[in-house]
C-alpha positions in Angstrom: -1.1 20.8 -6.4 -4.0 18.4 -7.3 -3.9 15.0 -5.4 -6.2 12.3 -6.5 -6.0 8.9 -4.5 -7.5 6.2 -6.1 -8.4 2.5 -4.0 -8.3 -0.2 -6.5 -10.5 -3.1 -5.5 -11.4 -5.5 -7.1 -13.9 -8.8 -6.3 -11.7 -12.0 -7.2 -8.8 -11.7 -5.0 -7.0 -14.8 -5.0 -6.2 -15.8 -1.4 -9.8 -14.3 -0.6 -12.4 -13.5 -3.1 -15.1 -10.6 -2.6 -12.7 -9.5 0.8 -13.1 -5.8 -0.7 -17.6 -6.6 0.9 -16.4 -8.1 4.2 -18.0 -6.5 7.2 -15.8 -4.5 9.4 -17.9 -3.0 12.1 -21.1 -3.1 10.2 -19.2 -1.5 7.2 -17.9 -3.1 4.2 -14.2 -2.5 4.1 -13.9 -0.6 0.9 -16.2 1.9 2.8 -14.0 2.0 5.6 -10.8 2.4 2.5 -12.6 5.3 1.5 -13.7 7.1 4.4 -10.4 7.2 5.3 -8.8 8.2 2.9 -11.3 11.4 2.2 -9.9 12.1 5.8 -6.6 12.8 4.3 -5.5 16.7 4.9 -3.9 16.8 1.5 -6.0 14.4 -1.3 -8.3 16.4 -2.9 -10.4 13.6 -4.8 -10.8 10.1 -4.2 -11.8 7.7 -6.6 -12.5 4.1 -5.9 -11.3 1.9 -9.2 -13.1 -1.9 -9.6 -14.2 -3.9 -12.2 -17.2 -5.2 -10.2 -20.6 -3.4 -9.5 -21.2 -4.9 -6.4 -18.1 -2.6 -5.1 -18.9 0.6 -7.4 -22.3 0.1 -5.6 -21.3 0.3 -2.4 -19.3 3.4 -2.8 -21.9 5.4 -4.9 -24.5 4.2 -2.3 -22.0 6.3 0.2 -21.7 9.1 -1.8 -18.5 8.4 -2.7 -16.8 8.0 -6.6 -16.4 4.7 -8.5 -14.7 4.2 -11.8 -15.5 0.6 -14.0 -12.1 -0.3 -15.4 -11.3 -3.5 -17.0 -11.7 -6.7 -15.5 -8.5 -8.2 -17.5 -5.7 -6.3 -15.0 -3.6 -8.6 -14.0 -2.7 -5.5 -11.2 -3.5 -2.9 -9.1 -0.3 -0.6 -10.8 -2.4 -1.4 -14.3 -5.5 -0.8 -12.8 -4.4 2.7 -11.5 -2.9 3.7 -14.8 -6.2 2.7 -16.6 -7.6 5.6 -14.2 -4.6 7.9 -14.5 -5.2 8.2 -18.4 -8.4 10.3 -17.6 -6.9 12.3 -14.7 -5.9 15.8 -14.7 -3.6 16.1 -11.5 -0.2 16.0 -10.3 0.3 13.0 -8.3 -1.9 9.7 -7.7 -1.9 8.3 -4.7 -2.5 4.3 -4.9 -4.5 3.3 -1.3 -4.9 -0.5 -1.5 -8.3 -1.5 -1.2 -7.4 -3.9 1.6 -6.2 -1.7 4.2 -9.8 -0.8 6.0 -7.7 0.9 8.8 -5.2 3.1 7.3 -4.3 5.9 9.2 -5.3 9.3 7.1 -2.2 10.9 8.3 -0.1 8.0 6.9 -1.2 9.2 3.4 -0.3 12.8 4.2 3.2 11.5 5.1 3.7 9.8 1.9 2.8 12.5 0.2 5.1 15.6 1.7 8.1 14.7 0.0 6.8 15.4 -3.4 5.6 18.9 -2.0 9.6 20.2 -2.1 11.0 17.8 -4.5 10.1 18.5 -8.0 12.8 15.5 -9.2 10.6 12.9 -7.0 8.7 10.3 -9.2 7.9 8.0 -6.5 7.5 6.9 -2.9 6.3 4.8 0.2 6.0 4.2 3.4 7.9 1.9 6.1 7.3 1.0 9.5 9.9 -0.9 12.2 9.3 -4.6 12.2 8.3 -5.2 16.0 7.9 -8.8 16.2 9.5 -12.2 14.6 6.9 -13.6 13.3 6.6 -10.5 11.1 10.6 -10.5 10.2 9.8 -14.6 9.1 6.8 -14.2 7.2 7.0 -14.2 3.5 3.5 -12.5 4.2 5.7 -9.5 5.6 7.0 -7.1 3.0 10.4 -6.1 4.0 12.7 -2.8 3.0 15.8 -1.4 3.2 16.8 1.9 2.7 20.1 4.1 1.8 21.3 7.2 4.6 19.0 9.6 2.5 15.5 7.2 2.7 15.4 6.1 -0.6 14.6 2.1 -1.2 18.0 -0.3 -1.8 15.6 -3.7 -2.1 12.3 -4.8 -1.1 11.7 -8.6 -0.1 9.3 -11.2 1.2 12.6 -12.9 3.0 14.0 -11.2 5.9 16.0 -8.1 5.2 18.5 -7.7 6.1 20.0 -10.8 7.4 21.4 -10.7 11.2 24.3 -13.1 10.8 25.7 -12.9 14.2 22.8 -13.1 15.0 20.4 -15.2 13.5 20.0 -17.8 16.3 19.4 -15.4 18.6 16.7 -14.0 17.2 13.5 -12.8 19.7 10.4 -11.0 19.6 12.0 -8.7 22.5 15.1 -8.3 20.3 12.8 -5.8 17.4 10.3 -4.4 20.4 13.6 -3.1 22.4 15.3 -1.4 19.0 18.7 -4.2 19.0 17.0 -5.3 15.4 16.3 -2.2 13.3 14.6 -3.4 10.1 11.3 -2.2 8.9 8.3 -3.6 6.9 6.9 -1.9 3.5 3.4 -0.5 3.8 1.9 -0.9 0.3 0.9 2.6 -0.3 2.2 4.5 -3.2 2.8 8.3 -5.0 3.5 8.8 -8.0 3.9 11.5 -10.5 0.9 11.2 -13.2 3.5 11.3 -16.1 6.0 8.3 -14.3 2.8 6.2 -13.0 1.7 5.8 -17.1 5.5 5.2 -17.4 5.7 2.9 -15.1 2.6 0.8 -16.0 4.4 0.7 -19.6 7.3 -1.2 -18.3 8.0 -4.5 -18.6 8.0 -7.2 -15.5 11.6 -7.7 -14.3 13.4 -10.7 -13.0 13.5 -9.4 -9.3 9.9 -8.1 -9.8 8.7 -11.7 -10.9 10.8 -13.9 -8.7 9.8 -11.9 -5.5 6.0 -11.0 -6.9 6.6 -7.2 -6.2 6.0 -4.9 -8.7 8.2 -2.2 -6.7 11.3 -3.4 -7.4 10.6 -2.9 -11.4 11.1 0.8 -10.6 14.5 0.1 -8.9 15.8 -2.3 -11.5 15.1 0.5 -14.1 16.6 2.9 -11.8 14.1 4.7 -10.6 14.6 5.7 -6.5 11.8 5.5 -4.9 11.9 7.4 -1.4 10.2 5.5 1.6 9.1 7.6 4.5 9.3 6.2 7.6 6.1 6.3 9.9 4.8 5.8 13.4 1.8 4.5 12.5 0.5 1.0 11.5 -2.2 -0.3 9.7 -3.8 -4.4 9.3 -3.8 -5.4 5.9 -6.6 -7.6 5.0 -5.2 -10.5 2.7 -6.7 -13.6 4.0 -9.9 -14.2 6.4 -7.3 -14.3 9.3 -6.6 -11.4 8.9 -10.4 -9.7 8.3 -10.3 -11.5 12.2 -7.5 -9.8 13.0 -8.8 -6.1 12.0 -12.8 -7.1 13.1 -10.7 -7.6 16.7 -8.8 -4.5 16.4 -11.8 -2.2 15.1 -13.8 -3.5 18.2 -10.9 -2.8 20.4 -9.7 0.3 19.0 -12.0 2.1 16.4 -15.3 1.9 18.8 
């Protein structure tokens, strides 16, 4: 089966413009994007998609494979299909440029699923929610998932909602197990054919009101299967966070 996992990056993020150059560690982070993901036992190619030079730079300069897409993406999904046209493979693997310390087996764990089930067209990964802060923040993608691991609904509120509960609520409560609810790790595999699909679709009314592109899949009835995981990554949004995952690469990665 031929894997390609493509990163797309791009320069002008919102919340923190040119993020995809900050310095983890001596490293720009899409290097760090990319290195691990080449690390992955079951990608075999690994394509870094921007619509800046400075990034396609850096990743040439390492040896490594950039594609120039269009600057007028208003996504990553569209910025991934604009690659997937070109690609002879089976599945894509989407790796968010922002996630400098992704675990390469989380991407082999994504992808397993797809390796037995011909009918699978999509999936993901959770991980358990071990603090409140995390089960409050609108920062903190949140999933729930039916008996056999497929997705029911994706949110930036907390999901689901402990109603006995709820003024009760402690850090200790999600670290001890009493509160099992997981947050969404933004990694993706798709089917080539569904990803071009997919990228056709139009924006639904969950997808819009929660700014999450996953839940156009469900609300066109797609399933999406979400594999849960062990591992956890930091996923660089604002320059807090770069802090947070400059701390932990110090700390942990050294």
């Amino acid at each position: 089966m031929k894997i390609t996992a493509v990163i797309p990056a791009r320069f002008a993020s919102t919340r923190f413009p040119g993020k995809a150059l900050a310095d983890i560690g001596g490293k720009p982070m899409i290097q760090h994007v990319y290195e691990r993901t080449c690390k992955s036992s079951l990608v075999t190619r690994v394509i870094v998609a921007t619509d800046d030079q400075r990034i396609a730079d850096v990743v040439t300069r390492i040896g490594g494979e950039a594609v120039m897409t269009s600057v007028d993406h208003e996504t990553g999904t569209d910025r991934l299909a604009e690659v997937a046209r070109g690609l002879d493979c089976d599945l894509i693997v989407n790796v968010q440029g922002d996630e400098p310390l992704i675990n390469p087996a989380m991407i082999d764990q994504a992808i397993e699923p797809f390796l037995s089930d011909p009918d699978l067209q999509m999936g993901t990964l959770k991980t358990r929610v071990l603090c409140l802060h995390d089960f409050l923040s609108p920062n903190v993608v949140k999933v729930v998932t039916d008996v056999n691991g497929y997705a029911l609904y994706f949110s930036r509120s907390p999901l689901p909602f402990f109603r006995d509960k709820w003024k009760d609520l402690k850090d200790e409560s999600f670290v001890c197990g009493k509160m099992l609810c997981y947050k969404h790790v933004g990694l993706y595999v798709y089917r080539r054919p569904f990803l071009l699909e997919f990228a056709a679709m139009k924006p639904t009314f969950l997808e819009i009101s929660e700014k999450l592109e996953q839940l156009r899949a469900i609300e066109n009835g797609v399933r999406i299967r979400v594999v849960g995981t062990e591992f956890t990554s930091i996923g660089v949004d604002t320059p807090e966070d770069l802090n947070k995952a400059q701390e932990y690469y110090r700390q942990v990665m050294l």
